[in-house]
C-alpha positions, 0 to 999 in steps of 0.5 A: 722482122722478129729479133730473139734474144735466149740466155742459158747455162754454158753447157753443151746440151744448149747449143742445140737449143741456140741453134734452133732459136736462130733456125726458127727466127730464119725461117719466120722471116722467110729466109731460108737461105740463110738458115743452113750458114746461120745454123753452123756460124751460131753452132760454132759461136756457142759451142766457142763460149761454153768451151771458153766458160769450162776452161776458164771455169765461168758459170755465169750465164751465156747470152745469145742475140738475134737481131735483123740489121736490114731486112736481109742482113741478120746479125748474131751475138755470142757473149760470155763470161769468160777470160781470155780472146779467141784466136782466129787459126788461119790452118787447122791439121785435119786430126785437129779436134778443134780450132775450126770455128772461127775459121769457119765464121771468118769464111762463111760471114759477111762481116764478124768480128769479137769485142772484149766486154768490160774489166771482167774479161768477157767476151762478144763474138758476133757475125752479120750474114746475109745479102740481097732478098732471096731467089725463089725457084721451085726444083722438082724434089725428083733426083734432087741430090739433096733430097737423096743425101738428107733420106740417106742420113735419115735411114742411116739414123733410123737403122742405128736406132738413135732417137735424137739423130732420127729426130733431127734428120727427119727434120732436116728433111721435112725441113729441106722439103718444105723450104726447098720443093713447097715454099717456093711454088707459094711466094713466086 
């Protein structure tokens, strides 16, 4: 199975780029059960490491890493520069504009956790997810609520005129078609 590994500024606009790199590496393997959770876990991972780099003003270069523990189990590295540990928040205020992305990662992995690197105070923040080989059933895409909610979302950005939202929509809908309503039927 394909590993990847992608080193980029800590800036924001990468973590789109950090999460599609692990989308496409989920997809290739054939597992894409875990696209949907490895998505946000990394979204979440990154989005920690390049705001840690701001406010810690670290401009030294993020790392992601992407590697298969075991044929079913992917496991996901976050490292960077900056000083300081996060803190898992057990709760989180519903007006809190932060503070949910390890939360999310302690609820949604299998196993995660966040090592301190060196004298230099940087950081790795890693999750495994993943389990047995996936269940392959074909559902018809006919009354398929997530079919309805994903086209709801694209049209909703195609009327807003975003260009960046209708890209990503359409994708997740060809996407969610693809591994959903298509795959299926041509690996039972």
């Amino acid at each position: 199975m394909p590993d990847c590994s992608l080193v980029f500024p800590p800036h924001p606009a990468w973590v789109r780029t950090a999460r599609e790199a692990v989308r496409t590496l989920v997809m290739a393997a054939r597992r894409s059960d875990l696209a949907e959770t490895a998505m946000a876990l990394t979204s979440e991972a990154v989005t920690n490491a390049v705001n840690a780099c701001r406010i810690g003003n670290c401009t030294a270069p993020v790392t992601l890493s992407v590697e298969w523990a075991t044929p079913h189990h992917i496991k996901v590295l976050v490292h960077d520069d900056a000083p300081g540990l996060p803190a898992l928040r057990q709760t989180v205020a519903p007006h809190d504009e932060s503070g949910r992305g390890l939360l999310l990662i302690d609820r949604r992995a299998q196993a995660w956790g966040v090592c301190p690197d060196g004298p230099g105070g940087g950081k790795s923040t890693w999750f495994v997810l993943g389990g047995g080989p996936p269940r392959r059933t074909s559902r018809s895409p006919i009354d398929c609520p997530d079919c309805t909610g994903l086209e709801a979302a694209r049209r909703k950005a195609v009327a807003g005129g975003d260009r960046t939202e209708i890209e990503d929509t359409t994708v997740a809908v060809r996407s969610h078609f693809r591994d959903e309503h298509l795959l299926p039927r041509w690996t039972q």
